[in-house]
C-alpha positions in Angstrom: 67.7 72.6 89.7 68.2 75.3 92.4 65.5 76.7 94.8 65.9 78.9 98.4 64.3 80.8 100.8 66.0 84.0 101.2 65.1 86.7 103.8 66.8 90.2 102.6 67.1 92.8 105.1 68.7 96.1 103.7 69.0 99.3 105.7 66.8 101.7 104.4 63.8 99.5 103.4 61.6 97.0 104.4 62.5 93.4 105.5 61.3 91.0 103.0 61.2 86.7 101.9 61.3 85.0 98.9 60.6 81.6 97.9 63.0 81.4 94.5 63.2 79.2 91.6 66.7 80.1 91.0 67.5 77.8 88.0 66.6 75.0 85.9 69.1 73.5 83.8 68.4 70.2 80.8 71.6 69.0 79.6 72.0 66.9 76.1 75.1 65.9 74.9 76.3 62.8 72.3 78.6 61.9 69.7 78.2 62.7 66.0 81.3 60.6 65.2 84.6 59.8 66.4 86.5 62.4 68.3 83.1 64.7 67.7 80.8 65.3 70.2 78.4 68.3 70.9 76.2 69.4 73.5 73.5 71.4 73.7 72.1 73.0 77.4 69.2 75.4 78.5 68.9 77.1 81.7 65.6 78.8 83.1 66.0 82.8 83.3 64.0 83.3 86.5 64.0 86.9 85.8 62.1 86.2 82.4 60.3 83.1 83.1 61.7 82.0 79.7 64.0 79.3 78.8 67.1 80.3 77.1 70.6 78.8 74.9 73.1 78.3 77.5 75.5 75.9 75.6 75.1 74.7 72.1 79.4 73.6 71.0 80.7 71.3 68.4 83.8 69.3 70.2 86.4 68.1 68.0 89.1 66.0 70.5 92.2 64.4 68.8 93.7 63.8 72.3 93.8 65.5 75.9 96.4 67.5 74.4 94.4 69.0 71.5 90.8 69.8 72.0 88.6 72.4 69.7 85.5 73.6 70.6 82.8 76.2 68.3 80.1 77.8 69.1 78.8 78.9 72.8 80.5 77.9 75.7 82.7 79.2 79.0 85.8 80.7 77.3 89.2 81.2 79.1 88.5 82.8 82.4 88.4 82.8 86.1 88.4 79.4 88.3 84.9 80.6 89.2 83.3 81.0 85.8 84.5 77.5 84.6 82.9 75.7 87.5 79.2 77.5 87.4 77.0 77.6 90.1 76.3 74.0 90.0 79.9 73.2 90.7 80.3 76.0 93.2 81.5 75.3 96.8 79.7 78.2 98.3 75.8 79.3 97.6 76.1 83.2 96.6 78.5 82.8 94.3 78.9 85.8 91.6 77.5 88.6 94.2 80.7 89.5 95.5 82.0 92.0 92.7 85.1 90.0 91.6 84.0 86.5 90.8 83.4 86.2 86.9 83.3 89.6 86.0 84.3 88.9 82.0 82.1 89.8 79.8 79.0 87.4 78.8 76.2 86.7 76.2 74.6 84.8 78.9 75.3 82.9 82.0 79.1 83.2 81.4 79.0 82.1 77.8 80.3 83.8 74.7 80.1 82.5 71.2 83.3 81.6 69.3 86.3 79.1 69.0 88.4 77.6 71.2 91.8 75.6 71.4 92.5 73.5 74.9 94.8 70.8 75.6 95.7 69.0 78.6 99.7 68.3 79.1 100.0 66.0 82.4 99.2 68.7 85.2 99.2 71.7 83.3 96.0 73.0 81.1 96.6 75.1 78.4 93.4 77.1 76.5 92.8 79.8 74.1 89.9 81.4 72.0 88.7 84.1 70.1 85.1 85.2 70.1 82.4 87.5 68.8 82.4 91.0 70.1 79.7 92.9 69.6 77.2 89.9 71.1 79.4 90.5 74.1 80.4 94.4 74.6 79.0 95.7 71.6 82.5 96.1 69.9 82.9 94.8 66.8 86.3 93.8 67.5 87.2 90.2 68.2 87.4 89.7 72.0 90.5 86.8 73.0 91.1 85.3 76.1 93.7 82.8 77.0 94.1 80.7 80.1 97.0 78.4 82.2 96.7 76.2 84.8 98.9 74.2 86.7 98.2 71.3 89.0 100.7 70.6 91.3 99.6 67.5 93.1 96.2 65.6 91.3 95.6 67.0 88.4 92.1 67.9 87.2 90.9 66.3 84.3 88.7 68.1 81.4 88.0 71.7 80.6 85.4 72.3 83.3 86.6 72.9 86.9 85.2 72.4 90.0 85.3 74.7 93.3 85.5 71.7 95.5 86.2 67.9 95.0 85.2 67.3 98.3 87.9 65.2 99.7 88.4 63.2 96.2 91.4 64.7 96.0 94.5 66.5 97.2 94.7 69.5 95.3 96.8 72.8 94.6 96.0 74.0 92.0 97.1 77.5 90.3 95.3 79.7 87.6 95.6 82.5 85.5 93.7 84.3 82.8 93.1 87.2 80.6 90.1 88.7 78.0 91.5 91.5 75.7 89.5 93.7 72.9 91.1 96.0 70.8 94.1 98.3 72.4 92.6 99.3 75.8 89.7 96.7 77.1 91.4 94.1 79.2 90.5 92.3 82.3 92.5 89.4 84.5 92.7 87.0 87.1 94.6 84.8 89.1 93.5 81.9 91.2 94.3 79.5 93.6 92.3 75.9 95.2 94.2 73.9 97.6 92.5 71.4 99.2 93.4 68.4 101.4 92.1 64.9 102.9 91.8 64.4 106.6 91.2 61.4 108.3 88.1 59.0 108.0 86.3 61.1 104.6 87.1 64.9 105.8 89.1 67.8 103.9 89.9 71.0 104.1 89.8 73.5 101.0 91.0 76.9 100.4 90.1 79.1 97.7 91.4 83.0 96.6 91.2 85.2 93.7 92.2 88.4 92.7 90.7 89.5 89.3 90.9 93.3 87.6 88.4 94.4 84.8 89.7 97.8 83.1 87.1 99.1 80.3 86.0 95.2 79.6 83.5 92.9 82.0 83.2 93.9 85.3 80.2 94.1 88.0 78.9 97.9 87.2 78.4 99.3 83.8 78.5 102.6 85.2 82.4 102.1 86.4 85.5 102.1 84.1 87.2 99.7 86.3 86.3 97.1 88.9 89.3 95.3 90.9 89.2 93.2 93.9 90.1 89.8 95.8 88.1 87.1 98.1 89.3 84.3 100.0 87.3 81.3 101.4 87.9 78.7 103.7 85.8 75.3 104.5 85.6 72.1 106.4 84.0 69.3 105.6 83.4 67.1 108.8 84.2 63.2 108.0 80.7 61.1 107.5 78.6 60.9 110.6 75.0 59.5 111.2 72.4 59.9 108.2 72.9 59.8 104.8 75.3 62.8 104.3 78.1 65.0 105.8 78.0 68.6 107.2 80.6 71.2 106.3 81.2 74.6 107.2 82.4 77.7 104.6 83.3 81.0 105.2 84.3 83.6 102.8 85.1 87.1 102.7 85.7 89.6 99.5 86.8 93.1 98.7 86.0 94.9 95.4 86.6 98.6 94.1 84.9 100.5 91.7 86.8 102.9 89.8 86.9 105.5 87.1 82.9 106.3 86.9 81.5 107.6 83.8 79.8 110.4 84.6 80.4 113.0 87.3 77.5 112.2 89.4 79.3 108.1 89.6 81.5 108.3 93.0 84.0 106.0 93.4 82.9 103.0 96.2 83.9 100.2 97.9 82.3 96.7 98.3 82.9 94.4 101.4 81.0 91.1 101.5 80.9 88.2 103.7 79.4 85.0 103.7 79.2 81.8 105.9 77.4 78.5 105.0 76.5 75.9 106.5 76.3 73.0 104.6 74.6 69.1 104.1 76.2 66.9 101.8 74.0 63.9 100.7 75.1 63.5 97.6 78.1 66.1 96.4 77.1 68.5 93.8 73.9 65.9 93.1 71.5 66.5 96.3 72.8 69.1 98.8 71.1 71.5 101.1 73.0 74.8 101.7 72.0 77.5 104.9 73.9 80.8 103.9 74.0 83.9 105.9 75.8 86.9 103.4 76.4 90.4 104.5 77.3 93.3 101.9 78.8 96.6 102.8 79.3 99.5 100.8 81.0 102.7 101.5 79.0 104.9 99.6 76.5 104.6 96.7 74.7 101.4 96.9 72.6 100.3 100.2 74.3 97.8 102.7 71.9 94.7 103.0 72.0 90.9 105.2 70.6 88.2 103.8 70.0 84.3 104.9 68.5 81.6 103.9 68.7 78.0 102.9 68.8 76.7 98.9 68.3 73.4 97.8 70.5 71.8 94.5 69.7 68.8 93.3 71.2 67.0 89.9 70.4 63.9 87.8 
């Protein structure tokens, strides 16, 4: 689960705070027989109250190298979309315009069938999946995506956007969604991060992702292009039963090619710093955040801070 106290401030309205119920996930997963698994998840749609299908797969794995999965899950995409929010190094992920803007049934998802492998350090996947549950288009929607791992390599589909200090990692990305002749988006990204001394590490993550007629952050907007960068530190273990660590990140998005005359083109800046307790990883942390959005015309620049609790079983 996920729960925060966030204090919005935008400029032309009234301060307010919210206590949030932000998600609620149950996992199941087994094994029909061998080299057959399947899992079936549910997250809480806060904006519903309801409880909704968030993964329900067949897995059929012969060896790392050949893996086929049908039914809903992540397909090829971004870095950010494969690790979720659970996995996420930062709190406000997916508010920045750029982060996982493919298209989605829900929460990322799309229903269809996919080929991955695993090769060493390099991760190979591809997929083809239901259109008009995801744009409307009744054409088939593919998406494809490579990775390589240049020093440890990452194991599984699923990606994290930290191992904190686990690992020494550099690890580059790149994927692509296409429907029909002229609905494309794509990404590339990057995670490098490195062990200091006595538990520490230092982490860097970037994208730069481009959504022409397909995904995106704003319906109203033919294309949506942009990058972010973060940085983080994660202090080696002190007193207590966790570890502090400090994040910073900053993105840029455009929004292009509006659909009507009356949709200017704009600019998003955002900026975010965290500060972060560790008690147990992605299991039991407790995350301050601080995010500032900008815009250069059409939407309303707003702060807000806060502090969320995640906590995993």
């Amino acid at each position: 689960m996920q729960s925060s106290y966030v204090h919005s401030s935008p400029d032309d309205a009234d301060d307010k705070d919210n206590f949030l119920l932000n998600s609620v996930r149950l996992y199941v997963s087994g094994t029909a027989a061998p080299g057959i698994k399947m899992m079936f998840n549910t997250e809480y749609n806060a904006s519903t109250n309801t409880v909704e299908v968030l993964d329900a797969a067949g897995q059929f794995g012969i060896s790392p190298k050949f893996n086929i999965w049908v039914g809903r899950f992540l397909p090829p995409s971004d870095r950010a979309n494969l690790y979720g929010p659970y996995y996420s190094h930062h709190w406000a992920v997916y508010s920045d315009g750029v982060q996982d803007g493919y298209p989605f049934i829900f929460q990322g998802r799309a229903n269809g069938a996919m080929y991955w492998g695993q090769f060493g350090k390099v991760k190979l996947s591809g997929g083809a999946f239901d259109g008009p549950t995801l744009t409307g288009d009744d054409t088939v929607l593919v998406a494809g995506r490579a990775q390589v791992d240049f020093w440890d390599a990452e194991d599984g589909y699923y990606l994290n956007g930290t191992y904190y200090g686990e690992k020494n990692l550099l690890a580059i990305g790149v994927a692509g969604q296409k429907q029909g002749e002229d609905k494309s988006a794509y990404n590339g990204d990057f995670l490098l991060e490195r062990k200091v001394g006595m538990g520490g590490a230092y982490t860097v993550e970037a994208e730069w992702a481009k959504y022409d007629q397909l995904g995106g952050y704003n319906s109203h907007y033919g294309t949506n292009d942009g990058g972010y960068v973060l940085g983080a530190f994660l202090f080696p273990k002190m007193a207590g039963p966790g570890r502090f660590e400090i994040l910073g990140k900053w993105a840029g998005a455009r929004f292009r090619e509006g659909i009507t005359p009356i949709d200017s083109d704009y600019n998003q800046k955002t900026g975010e710093i965290d500060f972060n307790y560790l008690i147990k990883q992605f299991n039991a942390r407790i995350m301050m955040f601080y995010k500032d959005t900008r815009f250069d015309a059409v939407r309303t620049n707003f702060k807000e801070f806060g502090v969320g609790v995640q906590l995993q079983m």
